[in-house]
KEKE-3310 file (N, C-alpha, C; in steps of 0.2 Angstrom, whole numbers, plus 5000, padded with zeros to 4 digits):
npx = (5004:5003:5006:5005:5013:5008:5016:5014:5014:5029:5034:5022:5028:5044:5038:5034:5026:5008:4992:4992:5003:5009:5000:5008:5020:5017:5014:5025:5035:5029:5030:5044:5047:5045:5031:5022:5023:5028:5026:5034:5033:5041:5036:5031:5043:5047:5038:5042:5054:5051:5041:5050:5060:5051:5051:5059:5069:5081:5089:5082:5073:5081:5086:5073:5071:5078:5080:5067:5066:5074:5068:5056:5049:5048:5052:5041:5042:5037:5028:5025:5015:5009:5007:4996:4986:4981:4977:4968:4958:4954:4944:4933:4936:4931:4937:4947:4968:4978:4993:4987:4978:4990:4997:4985:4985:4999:4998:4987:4993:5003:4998:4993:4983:4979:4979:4991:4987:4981:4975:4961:4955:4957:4949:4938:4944:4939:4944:4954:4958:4962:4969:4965:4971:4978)
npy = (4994:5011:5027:5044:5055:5070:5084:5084:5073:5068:5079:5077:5069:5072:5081:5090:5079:5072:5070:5066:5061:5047:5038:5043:5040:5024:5023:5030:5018:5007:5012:5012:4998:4994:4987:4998:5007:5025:5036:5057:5073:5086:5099:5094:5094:5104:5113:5107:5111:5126:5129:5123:5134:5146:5144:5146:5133:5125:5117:5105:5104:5102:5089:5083:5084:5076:5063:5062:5062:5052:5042:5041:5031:5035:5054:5064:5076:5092:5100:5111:5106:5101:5113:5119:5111:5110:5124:5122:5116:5125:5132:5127:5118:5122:5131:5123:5123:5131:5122:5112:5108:5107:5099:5087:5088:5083:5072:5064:5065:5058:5045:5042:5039:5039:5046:5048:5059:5072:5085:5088:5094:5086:5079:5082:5084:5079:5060:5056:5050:5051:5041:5031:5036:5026)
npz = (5000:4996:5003:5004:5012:5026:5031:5043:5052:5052:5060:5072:5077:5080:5090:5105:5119:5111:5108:5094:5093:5095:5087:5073:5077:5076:5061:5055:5059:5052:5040:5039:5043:5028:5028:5025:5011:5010:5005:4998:4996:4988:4993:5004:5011:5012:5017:5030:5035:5032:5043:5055:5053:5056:5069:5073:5077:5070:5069:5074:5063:5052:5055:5057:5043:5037:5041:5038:5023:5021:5025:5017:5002:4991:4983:4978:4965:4963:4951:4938:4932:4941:4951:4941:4940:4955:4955:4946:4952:4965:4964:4967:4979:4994:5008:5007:5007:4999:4999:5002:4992:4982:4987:4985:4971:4967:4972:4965:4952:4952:4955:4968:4981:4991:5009:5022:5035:5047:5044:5040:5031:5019:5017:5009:4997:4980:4976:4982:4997:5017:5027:5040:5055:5073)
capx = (5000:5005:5002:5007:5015:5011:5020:5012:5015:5035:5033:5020:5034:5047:5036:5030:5018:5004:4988:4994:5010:5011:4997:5012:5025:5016:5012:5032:5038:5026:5036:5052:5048:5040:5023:5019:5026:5028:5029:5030:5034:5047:5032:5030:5050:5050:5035:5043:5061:5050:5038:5054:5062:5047:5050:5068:5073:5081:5094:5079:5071:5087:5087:5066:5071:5087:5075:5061:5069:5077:5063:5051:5053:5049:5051:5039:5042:5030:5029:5020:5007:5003:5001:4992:4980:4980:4974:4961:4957:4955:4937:4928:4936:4931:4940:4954:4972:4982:4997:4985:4978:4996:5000:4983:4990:5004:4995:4982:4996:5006:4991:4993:4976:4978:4985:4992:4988:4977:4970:4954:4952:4958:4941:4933:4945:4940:4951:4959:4957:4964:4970:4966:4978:4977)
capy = (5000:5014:5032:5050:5055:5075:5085:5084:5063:5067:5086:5076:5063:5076:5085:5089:5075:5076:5063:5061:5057:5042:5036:5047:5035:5019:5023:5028:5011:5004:5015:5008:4991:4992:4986:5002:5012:5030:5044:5062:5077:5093:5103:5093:5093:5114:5115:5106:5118:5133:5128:5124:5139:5153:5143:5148:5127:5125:5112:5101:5105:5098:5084:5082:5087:5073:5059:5059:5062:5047:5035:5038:5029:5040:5062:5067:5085:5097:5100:5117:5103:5101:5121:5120:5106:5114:5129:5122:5112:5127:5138:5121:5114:5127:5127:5118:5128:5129:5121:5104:5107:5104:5091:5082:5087:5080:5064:5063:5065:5051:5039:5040:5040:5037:5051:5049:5066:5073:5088:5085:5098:5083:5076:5088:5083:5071:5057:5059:5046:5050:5035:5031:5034:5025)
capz = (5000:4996:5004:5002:5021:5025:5034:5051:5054:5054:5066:5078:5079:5084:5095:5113:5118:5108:5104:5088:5091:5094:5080:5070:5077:5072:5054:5052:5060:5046:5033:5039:5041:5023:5028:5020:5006:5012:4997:5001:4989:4990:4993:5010:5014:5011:5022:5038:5034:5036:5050:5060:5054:5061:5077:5078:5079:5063:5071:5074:5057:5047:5058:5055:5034:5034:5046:5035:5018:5020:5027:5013:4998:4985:4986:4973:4966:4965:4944:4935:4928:4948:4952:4938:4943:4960:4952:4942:4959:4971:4963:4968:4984:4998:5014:5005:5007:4993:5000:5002:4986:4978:4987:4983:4965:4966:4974:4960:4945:4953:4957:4975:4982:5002:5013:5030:5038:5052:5041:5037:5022:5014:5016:5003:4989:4977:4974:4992:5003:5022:5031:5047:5063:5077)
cpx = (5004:5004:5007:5009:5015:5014:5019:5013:5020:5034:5027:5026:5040:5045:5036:5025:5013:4999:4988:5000:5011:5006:5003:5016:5024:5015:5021:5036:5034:5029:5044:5053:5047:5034:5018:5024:5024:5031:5028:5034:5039:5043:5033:5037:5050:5044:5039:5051:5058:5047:5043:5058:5058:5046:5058:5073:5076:5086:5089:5073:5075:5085:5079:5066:5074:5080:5070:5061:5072:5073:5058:5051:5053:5049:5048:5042:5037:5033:5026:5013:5005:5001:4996:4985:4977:4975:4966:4956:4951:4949:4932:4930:4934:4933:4947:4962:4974:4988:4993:4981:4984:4999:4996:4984:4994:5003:4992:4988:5001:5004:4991:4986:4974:4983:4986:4992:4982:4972:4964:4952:4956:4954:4937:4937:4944:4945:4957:4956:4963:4964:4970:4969:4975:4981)
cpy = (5006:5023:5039:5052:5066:5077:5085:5078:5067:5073:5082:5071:5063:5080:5085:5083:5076:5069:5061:5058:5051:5038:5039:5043:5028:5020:5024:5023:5007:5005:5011:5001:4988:4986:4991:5006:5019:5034:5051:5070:5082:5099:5102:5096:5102:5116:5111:5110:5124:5132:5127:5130:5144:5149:5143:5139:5125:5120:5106:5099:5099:5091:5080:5079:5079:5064:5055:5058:5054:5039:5033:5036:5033:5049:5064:5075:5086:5102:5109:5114:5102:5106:5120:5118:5107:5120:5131:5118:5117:5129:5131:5117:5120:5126:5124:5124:5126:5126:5113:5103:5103:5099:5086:5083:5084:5073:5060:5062:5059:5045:5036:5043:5043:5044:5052:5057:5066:5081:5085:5091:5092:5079:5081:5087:5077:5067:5055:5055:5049:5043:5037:5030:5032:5024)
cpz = (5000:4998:5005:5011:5021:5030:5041:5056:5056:5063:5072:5079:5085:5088:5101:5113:5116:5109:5098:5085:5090:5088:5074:5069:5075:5064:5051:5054:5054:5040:5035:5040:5035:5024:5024:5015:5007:5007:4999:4995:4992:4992:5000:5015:5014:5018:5031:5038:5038:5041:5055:5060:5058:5069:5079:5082:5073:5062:5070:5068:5053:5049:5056:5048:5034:5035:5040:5027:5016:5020:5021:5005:4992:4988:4980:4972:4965:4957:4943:4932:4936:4951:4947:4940:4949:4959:4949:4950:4964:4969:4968:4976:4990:5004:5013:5006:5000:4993:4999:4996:4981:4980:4984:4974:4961:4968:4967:4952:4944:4955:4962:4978:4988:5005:5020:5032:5045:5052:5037:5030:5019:5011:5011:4997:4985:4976:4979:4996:5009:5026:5038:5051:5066:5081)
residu = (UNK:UNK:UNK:UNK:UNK:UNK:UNK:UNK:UNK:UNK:UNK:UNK:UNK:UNK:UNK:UNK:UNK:UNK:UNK:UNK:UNK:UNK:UNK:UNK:UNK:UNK:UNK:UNK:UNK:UNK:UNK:UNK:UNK:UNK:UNK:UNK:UNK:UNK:UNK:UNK:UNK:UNK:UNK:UNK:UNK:UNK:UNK:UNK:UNK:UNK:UNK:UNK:UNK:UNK:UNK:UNK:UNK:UNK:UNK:UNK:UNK:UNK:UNK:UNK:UNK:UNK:UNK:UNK:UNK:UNK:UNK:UNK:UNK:UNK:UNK:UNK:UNK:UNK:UNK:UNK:UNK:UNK:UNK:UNK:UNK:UNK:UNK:UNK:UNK:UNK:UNK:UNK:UNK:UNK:UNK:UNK:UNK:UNK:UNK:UNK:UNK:UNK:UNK:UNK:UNK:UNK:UNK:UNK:UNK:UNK:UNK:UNK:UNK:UNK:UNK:UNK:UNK:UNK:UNK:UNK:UNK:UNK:UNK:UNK:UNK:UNK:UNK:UNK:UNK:UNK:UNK:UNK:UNK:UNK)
# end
């Protein structure tokens, strides 16, 4: 099985205790054991850079960037045909941001369906299934 990982699995992983950390922690021990196939894009890897950068940890970033780069089997990139599809995406999905547009873009253009996260504006795109954490 194959599923698209955003950016929130690896950053609850390395976090403060959370409730979704450890559902976070199981699903990347399933990536590493390859029980799952973990794919995640350059969109995803630039958003955990910045988010550790406006928190002034950018030690803990790198170390987040290098960690999860490394576990997931594929790094999709992030195309001008996926802004675009993002774009044509965004008048119809309401709620949606444009940052989870382009992932699901990027999802939909490489025929990954499933997407480990704990954003629910994922739930309003067609095409987009969210996986269950538990």
């Amino acid at each position: 099985m194959t599923v698209f990982i955003d950016s929130n699995i690896p950053m609850y992983v390395a976090g403060r205790p959370h409730p979704n950390r450890e559902p976070s922690l199981r699903l990347l021990e399933r990536v590493r054991s390859g029980a799952v196939e973990g794919v995640t894009s350059t969109g995803v890897l630039q958003e955990i850079l910045f988010r550790y950068s406006t928190l002034g940890r950018m030690d803990l970033g790198y170390s987040v960037y290098d960690l999860f780069a490394q576990l997931c089997a594929k790094v999709l990139p992030v195309t001008l045909a996926d802004t675009d599809r993002a774009r044509a995406m965004l008048p119809a999905l309401e709620g949606v941001s444009v940052r989870d547009a382009i992932h699901a873009a990027v999802m939909l253009t490489n025929g990954v369906t499933k997407i480990a996260t704990f954003d629910q504006g994922f739930d309003r795109i067609p095409g987009v299934r969210r996986m269950k954490l538990d």
